[in-house]
C-alpha positions as CSV (number, residue, x, y, z in Angstrom):
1,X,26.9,-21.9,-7.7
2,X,24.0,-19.3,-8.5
3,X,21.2,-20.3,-9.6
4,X,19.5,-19.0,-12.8
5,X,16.5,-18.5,-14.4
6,X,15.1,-20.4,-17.3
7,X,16.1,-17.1,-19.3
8,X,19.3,-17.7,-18.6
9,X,20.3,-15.1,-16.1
10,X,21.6,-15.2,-12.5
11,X,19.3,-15.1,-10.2
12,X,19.9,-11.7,-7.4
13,X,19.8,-13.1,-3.5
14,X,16.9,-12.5,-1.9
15,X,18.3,-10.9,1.8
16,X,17.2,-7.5,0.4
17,X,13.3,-8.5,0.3
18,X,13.7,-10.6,3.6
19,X,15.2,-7.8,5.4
20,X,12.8,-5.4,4.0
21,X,10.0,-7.7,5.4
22,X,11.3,-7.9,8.5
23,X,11.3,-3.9,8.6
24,X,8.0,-3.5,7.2
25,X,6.7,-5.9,9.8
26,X,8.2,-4.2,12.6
27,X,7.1,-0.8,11.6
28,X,3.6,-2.0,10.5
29,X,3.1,-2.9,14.6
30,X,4.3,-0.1,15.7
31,X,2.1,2.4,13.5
32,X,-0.7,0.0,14.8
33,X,0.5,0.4,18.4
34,X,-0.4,4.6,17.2
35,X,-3.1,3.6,15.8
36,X,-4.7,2.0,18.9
37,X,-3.1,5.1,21.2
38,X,-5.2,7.6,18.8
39,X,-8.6,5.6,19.4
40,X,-7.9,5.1,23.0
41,X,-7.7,8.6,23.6
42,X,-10.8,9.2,21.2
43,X,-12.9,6.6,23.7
44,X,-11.6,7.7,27.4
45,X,-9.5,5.0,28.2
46,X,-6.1,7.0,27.7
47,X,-5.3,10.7,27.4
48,X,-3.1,12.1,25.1
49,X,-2.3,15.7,24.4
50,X,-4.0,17.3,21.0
51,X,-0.2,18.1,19.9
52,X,1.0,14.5,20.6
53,X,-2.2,13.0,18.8
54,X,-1.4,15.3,15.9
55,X,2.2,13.5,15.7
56,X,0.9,10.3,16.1
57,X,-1.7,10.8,13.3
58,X,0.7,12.6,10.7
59,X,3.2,9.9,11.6
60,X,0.5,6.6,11.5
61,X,-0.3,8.3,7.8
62,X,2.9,8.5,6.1
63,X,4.3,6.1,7.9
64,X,1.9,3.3,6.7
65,X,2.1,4.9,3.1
66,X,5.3,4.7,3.2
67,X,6.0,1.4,4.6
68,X,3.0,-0.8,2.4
69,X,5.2,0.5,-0.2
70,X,8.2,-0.4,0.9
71,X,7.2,-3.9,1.6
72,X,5.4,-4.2,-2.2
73,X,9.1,-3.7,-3.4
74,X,10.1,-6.3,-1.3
75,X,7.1,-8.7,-2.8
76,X,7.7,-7.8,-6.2
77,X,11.3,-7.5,-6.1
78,X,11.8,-11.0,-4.9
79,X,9.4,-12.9,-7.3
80,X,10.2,-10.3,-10.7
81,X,14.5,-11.2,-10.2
82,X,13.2,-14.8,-11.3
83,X,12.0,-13.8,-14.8
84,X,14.6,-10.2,-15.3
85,X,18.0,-9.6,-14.3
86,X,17.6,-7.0,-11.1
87,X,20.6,-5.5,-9.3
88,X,20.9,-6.3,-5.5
89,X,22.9,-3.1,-5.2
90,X,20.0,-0.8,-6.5
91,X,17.9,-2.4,-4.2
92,X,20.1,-2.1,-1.2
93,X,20.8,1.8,-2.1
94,X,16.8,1.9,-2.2
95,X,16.5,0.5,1.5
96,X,19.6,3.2,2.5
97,X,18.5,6.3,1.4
98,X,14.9,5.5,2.6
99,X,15.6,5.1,6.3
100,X,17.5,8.4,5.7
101,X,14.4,9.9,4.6
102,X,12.6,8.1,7.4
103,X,14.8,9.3,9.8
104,X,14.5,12.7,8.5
105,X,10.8,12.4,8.8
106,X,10.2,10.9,12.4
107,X,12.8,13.5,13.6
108,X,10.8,16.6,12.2
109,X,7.6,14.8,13.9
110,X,8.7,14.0,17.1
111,X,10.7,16.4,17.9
112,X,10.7,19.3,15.6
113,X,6.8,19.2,16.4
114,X,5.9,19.2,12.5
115,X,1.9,17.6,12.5
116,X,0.5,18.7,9.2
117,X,-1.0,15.1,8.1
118,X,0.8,13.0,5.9
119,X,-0.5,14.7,2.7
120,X,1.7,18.2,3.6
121,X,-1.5,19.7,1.5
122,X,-0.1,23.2,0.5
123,X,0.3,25.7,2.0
124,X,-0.3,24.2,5.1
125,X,3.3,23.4,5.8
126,X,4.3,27.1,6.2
127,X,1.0,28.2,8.2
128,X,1.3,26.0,11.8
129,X,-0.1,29.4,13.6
130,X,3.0,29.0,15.7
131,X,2.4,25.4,16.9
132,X,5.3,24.2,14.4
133,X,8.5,26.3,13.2
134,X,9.0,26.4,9.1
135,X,12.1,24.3,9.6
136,X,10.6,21.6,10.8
137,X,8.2,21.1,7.9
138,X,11.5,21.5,5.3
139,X,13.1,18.7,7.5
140,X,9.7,16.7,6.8
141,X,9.4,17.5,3.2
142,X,13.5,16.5,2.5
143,X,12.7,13.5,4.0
144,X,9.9,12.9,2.4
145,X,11.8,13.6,-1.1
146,X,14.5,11.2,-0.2
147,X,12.0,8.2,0.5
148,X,10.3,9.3,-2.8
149,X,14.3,9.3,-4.8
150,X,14.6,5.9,-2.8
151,X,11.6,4.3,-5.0
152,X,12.6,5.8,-8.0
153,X,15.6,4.6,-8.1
154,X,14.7,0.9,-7.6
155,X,11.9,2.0,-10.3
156,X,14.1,2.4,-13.3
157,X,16.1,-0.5,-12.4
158,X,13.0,-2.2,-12.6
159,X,12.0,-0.6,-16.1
160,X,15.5,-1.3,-17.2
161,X,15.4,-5.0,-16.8
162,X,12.5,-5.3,-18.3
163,X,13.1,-3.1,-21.0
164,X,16.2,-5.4,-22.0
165,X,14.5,-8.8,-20.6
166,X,11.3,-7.9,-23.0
167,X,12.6,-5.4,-25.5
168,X,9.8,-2.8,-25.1
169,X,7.1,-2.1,-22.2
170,X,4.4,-2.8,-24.5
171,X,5.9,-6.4,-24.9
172,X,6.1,-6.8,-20.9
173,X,2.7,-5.5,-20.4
174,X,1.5,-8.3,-23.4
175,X,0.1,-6.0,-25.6
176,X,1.2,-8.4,-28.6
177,X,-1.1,-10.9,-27.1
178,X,-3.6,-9.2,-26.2
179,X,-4.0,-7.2,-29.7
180,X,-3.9,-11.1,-31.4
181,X,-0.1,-10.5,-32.2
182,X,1.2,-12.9,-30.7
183,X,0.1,-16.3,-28.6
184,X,2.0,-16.1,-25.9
185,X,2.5,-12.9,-22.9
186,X,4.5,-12.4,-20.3
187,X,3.8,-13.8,-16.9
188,X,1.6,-12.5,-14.5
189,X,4.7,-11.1,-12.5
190,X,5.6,-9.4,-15.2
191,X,2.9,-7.7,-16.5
192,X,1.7,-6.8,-12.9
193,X,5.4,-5.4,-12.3
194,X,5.3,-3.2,-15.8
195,X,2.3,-1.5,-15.2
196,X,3.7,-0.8,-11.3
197,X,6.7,0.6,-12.5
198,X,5.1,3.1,-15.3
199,X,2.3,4.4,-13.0
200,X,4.5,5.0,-10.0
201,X,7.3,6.3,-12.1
202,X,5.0,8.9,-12.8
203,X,3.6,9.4,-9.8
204,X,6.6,9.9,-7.8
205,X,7.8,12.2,-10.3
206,X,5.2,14.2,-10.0
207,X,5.3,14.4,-6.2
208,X,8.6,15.1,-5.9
209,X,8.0,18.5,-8.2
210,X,5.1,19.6,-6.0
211,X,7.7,18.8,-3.0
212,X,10.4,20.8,-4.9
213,X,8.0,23.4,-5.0
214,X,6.9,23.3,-1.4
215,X,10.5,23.4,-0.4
216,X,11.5,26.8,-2.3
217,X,8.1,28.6,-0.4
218,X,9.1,27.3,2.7
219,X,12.4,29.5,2.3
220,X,10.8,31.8,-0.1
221,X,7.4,32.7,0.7
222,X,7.0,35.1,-1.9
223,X,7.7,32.3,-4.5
224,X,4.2,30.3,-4.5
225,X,2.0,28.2,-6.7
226,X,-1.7,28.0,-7.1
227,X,-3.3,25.6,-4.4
228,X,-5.5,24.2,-6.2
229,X,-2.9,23.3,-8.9
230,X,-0.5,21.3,-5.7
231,X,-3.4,20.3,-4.0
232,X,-4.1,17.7,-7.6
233,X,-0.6,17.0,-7.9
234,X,-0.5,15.8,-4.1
235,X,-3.5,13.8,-4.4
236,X,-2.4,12.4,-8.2
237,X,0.6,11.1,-6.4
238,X,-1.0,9.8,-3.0
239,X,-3.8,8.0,-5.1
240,X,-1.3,6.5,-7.6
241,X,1.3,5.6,-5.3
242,X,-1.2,3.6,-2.4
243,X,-3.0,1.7,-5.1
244,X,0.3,0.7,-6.0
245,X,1.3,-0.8,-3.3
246,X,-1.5,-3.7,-3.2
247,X,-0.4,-3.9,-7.1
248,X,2.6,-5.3,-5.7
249,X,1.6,-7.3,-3.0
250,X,-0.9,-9.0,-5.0
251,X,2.5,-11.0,-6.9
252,X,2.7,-12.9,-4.1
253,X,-1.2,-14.1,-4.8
254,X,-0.3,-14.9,-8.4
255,X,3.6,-16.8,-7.2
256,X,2.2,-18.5,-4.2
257,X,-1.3,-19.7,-4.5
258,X,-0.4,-22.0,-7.5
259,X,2.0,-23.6,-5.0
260,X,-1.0,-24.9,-3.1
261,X,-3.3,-25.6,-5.8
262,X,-1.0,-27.1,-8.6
263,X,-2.8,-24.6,-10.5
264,X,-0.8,-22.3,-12.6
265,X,-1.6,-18.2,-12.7
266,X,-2.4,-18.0,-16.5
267,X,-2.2,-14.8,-18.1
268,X,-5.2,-14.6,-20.6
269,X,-5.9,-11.7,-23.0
270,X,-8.7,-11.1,-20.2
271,X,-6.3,-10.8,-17.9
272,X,-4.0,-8.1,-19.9
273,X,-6.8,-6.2,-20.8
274,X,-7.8,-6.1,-17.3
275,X,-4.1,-5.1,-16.1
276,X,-3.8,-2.3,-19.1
277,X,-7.2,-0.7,-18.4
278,X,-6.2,-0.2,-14.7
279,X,-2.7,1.2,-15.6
280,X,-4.7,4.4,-17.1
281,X,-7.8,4.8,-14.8
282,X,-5.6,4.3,-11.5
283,X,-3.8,8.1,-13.4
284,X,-7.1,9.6,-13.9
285,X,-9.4,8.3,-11.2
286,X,-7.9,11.0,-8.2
287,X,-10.1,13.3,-9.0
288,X,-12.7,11.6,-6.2
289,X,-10.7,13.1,-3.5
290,X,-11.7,16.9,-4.7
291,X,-15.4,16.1,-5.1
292,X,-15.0,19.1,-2.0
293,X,-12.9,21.5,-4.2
294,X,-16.0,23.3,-5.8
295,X,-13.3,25.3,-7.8
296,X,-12.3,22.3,-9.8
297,X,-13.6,21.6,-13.5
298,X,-16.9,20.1,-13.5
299,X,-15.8,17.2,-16.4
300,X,-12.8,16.4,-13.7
301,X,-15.3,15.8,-10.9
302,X,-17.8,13.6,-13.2
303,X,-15.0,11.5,-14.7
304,X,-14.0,10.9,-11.0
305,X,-17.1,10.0,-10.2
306,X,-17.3,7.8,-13.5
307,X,-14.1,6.0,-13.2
308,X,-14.6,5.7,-9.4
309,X,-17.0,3.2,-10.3
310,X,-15.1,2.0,-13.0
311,X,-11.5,1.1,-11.4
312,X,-11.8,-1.6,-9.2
313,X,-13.3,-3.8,-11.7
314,X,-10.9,-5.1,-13.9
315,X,-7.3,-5.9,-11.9
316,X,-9.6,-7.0,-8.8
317,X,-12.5,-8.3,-10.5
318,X,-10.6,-10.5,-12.2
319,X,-8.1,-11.9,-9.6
320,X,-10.9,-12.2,-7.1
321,X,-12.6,-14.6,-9.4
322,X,-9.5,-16.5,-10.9
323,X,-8.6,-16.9,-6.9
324,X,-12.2,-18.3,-6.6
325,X,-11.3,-20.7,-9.6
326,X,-7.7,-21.6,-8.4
327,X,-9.2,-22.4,-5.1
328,X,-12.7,-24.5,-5.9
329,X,-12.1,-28.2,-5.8
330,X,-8.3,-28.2,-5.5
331,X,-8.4,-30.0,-2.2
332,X,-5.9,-27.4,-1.0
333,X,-4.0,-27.9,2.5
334,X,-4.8,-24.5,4.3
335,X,-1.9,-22.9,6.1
336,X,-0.9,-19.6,7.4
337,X,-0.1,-18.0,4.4
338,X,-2.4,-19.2,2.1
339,X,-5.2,-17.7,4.7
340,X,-3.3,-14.4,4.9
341,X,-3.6,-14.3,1.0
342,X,-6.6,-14.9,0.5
343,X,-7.8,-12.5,3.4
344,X,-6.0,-10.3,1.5
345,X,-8.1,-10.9,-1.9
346,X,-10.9,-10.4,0.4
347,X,-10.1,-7.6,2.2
348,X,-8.9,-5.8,-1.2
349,X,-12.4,-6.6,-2.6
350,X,-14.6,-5.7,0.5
351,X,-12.5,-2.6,0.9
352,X,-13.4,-1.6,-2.7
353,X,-17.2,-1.1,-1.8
354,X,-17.5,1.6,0.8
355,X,-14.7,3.3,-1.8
356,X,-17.6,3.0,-4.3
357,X,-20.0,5.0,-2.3
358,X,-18.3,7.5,-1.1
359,X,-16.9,8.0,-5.0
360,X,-20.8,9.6,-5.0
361,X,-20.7,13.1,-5.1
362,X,-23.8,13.5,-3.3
363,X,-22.2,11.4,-0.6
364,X,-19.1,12.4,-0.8
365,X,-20.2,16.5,0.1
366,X,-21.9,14.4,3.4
367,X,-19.0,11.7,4.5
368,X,-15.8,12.2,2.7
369,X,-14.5,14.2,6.3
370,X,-15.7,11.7,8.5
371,X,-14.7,8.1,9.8
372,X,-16.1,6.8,6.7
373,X,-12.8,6.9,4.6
374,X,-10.7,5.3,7.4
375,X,-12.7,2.6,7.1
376,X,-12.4,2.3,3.2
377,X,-8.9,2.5,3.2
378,X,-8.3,0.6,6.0
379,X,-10.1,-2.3,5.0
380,X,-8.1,-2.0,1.4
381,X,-4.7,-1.9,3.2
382,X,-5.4,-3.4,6.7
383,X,-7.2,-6.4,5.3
384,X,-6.0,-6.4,2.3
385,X,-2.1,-4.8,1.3
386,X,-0.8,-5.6,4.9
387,X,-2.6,-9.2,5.2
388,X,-0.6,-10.0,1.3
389,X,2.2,-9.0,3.2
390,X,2.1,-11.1,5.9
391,X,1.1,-14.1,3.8
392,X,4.1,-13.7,1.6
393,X,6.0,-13.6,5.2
394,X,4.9,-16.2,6.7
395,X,5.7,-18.1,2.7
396,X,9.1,-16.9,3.1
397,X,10.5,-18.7,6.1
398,X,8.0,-21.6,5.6
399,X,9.2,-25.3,6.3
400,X,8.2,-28.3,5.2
401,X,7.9,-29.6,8.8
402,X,5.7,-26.9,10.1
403,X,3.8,-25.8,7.2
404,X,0.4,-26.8,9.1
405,X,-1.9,-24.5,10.2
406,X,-1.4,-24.6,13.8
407,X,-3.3,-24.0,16.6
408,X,-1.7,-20.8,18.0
409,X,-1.6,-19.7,13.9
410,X,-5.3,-19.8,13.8
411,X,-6.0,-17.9,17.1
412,X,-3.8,-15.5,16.4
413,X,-4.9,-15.5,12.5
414,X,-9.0,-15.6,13.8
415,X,-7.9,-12.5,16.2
416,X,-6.9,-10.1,13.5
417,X,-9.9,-10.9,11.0
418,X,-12.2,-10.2,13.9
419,X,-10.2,-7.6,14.7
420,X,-9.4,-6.4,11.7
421,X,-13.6,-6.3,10.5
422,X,-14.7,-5.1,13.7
423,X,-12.6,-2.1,13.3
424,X,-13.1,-1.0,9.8
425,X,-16.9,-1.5,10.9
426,X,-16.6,0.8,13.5
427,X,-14.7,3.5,11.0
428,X,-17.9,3.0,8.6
429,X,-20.7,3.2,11.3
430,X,-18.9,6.1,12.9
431,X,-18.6,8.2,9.5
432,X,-22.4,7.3,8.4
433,X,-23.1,8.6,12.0
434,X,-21.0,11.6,10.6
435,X,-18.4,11.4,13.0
436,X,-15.8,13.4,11.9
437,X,-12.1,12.1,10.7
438,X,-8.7,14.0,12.5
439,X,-9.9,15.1,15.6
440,X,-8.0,14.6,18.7
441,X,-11.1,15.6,21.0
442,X,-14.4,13.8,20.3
443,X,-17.8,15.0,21.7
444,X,-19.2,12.4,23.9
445,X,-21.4,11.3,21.3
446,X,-19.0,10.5,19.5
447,X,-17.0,8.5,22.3
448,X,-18.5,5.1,20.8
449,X,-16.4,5.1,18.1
450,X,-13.0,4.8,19.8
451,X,-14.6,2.8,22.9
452,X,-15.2,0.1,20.2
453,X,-12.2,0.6,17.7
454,X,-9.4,0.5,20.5
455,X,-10.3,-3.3,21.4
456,X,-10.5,-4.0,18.2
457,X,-7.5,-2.5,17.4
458,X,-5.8,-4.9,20.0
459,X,-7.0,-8.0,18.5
460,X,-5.4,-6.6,15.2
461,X,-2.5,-6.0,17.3
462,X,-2.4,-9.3,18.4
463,X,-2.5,-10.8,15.4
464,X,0.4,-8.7,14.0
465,X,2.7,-9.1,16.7
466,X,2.5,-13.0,16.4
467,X,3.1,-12.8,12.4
468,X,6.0,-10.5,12.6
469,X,7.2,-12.6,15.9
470,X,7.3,-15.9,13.5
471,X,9.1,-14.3,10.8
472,X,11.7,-13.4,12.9
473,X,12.2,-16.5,14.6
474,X,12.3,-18.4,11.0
475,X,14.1,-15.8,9.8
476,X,17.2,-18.2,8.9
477,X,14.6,-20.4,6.9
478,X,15.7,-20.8,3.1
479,X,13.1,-22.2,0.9
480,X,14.4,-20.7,-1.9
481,X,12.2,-20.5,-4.7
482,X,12.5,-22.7,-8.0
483,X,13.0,-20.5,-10.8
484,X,10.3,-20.6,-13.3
485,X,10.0,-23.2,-15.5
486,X,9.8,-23.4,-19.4
């Protein structure tokens, strides 16, 4: 018999998420695995050939982009079917056509050459001086339109069940609460799910017009648009759609941690207003990635400056501090996932500082093209996105015989937070040492930065093999979860 949620509705299996887990997880160690074979060859201890490195770089970019937000549907789809009727077939059509666009993409890497960077900045695409063939970057950019169709689609599914589970978008968002309408608001879930679905709706659709538009210029050259013009719409969608995926993955903070303190996740009218607030800066706030684009609008530049300081308060400010509360003086019984989660929390938080400074325009003109921003965003998505992704993985095929923190789980765990900090300490050295960001070939000065970041980079490796390693093996584990109560 299937179960159902306290709204009355049948509650959707949950094999999509698991096997989109198990995916993510596979793919995350392998982009790592790049990862470390792009420092090695920065700090001696390998050699790779500039082309290769290129590959690996363009395909460690999109790839992780791709695959954090692949694994935030699988967070959010799994805990959001609980409180709205979502369709298993939508979800498994999403996972379809994006290994097609995946497929399309590694192919025109690997062995169509294509090594552009995973933000296919126009008009860069077209002009390879010879080292790529125009083909290969339309076999990147269909792919890269099919992975974006692939979240779409799971998208409006999304908006439609909410839109019939809450009768409006304002309602799921808990606007009437929030504007003293109303005395109670939607779940956490919800809201968090609502605001996901509008801003990456958006965002996608917007990216896949600048694609579009890329695509016809690839086969038409005379047909062009004004780079400036795609160079904002690339960046509007990158921005929107990586901050995104922690959006998701912090569901799993708001479902799971209350499992381990008996505290509930309440959603207070601080909490909408926080969650409302961030679904219009995250749209506006790109403009800190052009702080280099002296061409740009002066009152776009200062308002990305502004709102750089401005947008990681109110989502994480506020979930950083309720996961402080939840947590002091519950007496909780630490395990694997609970650490990853809250690592996560951290690593979200910690992330958000460098971000801060180098949202300074005079700082930005000095470090934006060096190591500094890897370190940003890698502590944002390695310590913090991918981390709530392994927590919720290790939840998922939890038992109640082994839910201890075991030995081997805090070894491994210890090894990829040391790992994990040294690493994104080395990318924030490096850059204020102005090391430079994309360069196959380092000056010997430079040669510290990946003699340091490779082992590093193997302790996070480590780590992330074990995780993915113990999902699989518990992969048969139901703990299904309760569905909300009344």
């Amino acid at each position: 018999m299937a179960a159902t949620s306290n709204t009355g509705h049948a509650v959707a299996d949950d094999t999509g998420p698991r096997v989109i887990m198990a995916l993510a997880g596979l793919v995350f160690v392998l982009l790592m695995t790049f990862g470390w074979l792009m420092l090695g060859s920065q700090g001696g201890y390998i050699t790779l050939n500039p082309a290769l490195f290129y590959q690996l770089l363009t395909a460690h970019g999109i790839g992780m982009v791709g695959t954090a937000g692949i694994a935030g549907v699988g967070i959010m789809w799994y805990f959001l079917r609980l409180y709205v009727p979502l369709n298993a077939t939508v979800l498994w059509a999403t996972i379809g056509i994006f290994l097609a666009g995946v497929a399309l993409i590694l192919f025109s890497i690997f062995v169509m050459g294509f090594a552009a960077g995973w933000t296919f900045l126009y008009p860069l695409p077209a002009k390879s001086a010879g080292v790529w063939e125009p083909r290969s970057a339309i076999v990147y950019l269909v792919g890269l339109l099919l992975v974006g169709v692939a979240f779409l689609l799971v998208y409006l599914d999304i908006g439609r069940a909410l839109l019939a589970g809450y009768g409006g978008l304002g309602r799921a968002l808990g606007w009437p609460m929030l504007f003293g309408k109303a005395d109670e608001a939607p779940p956490p879930t919800v809201v968090a799910a609502t605001a996901v679905m509008i801003v990456n709706t958006i965002g996608i659709v917007v990216g896949a017009a600048v694609i579009a538009i890329s695509l016809v210029n690839l086969w038409l050259p005379s047909f062009d648009i004004d780079p400036l013009l795609a160079k904002n719409m690339i960046y509007f969608f990158g921005h929107v759609f990586i901050n995104a995926t922690i959006y998701m993955a912090v569901i799993a903070v708001y479902e799971i941690v209350p499992q381990y303190t008996g505290r509930p996740w309440k959603t207070t009218r601080i909490f909408l207003a926080a969650w409302s607030a961030t679904l219009l800066m995250v749209m506006a706030v790109y403009p800190h990635h052009l702080f280099q684009d002296t061409v740009m609008p002066a009152w776009a530049l200062v308002m990305g400056q502004i709102l750089s300081y401005l947008s990681g308060v109110p989502v994480l400010a506020v979930t950083a501090l309720s996961l402080l509360g939840y947590l002091y003086g519950a007496g909780v019984r630490w395990t694997l996932s609970l650490a990853l989660l809250v690592l996560g929390v951290f690593g979200w938080a910690a992330g958000a500082i460098p971000a801060v400074i180098d949202g300074m325009i005079v700082v930005n003109k000095i470090m934006h093209n060096t190591l500094w921003v890897p370190g940003h965003f890698h502590y944002y998505l390695l310590l913090g996105m991918v981390a709530m992704s392994w927590g919720f993985m290790a939840w998922l095929t939890r038992a109640e015989a082994d839910e201890e923190f075991g030995a081997l789980d805090r070894l491994l765990f210890g090894a990829y937070v040391v790992g994990g900090i040294g690493l994104t300490t080395m990318f924030l050295y490096a850059g204020s040492r102005s090391v430079p960001r994309r360069w196959a070939v380092h000056l010997p000065e430079w040669g510290f930065a990946g003699k340091l970041g490779a082992p590093m980079a193997l302790l996070v490796i480590a780590g992330a093999v074990w995780f993915l390693a113990r999902y699989v093996m518990r992969f048969q584990t139901h703990q299904r979860v309760a569905p909300p109560a009344e």
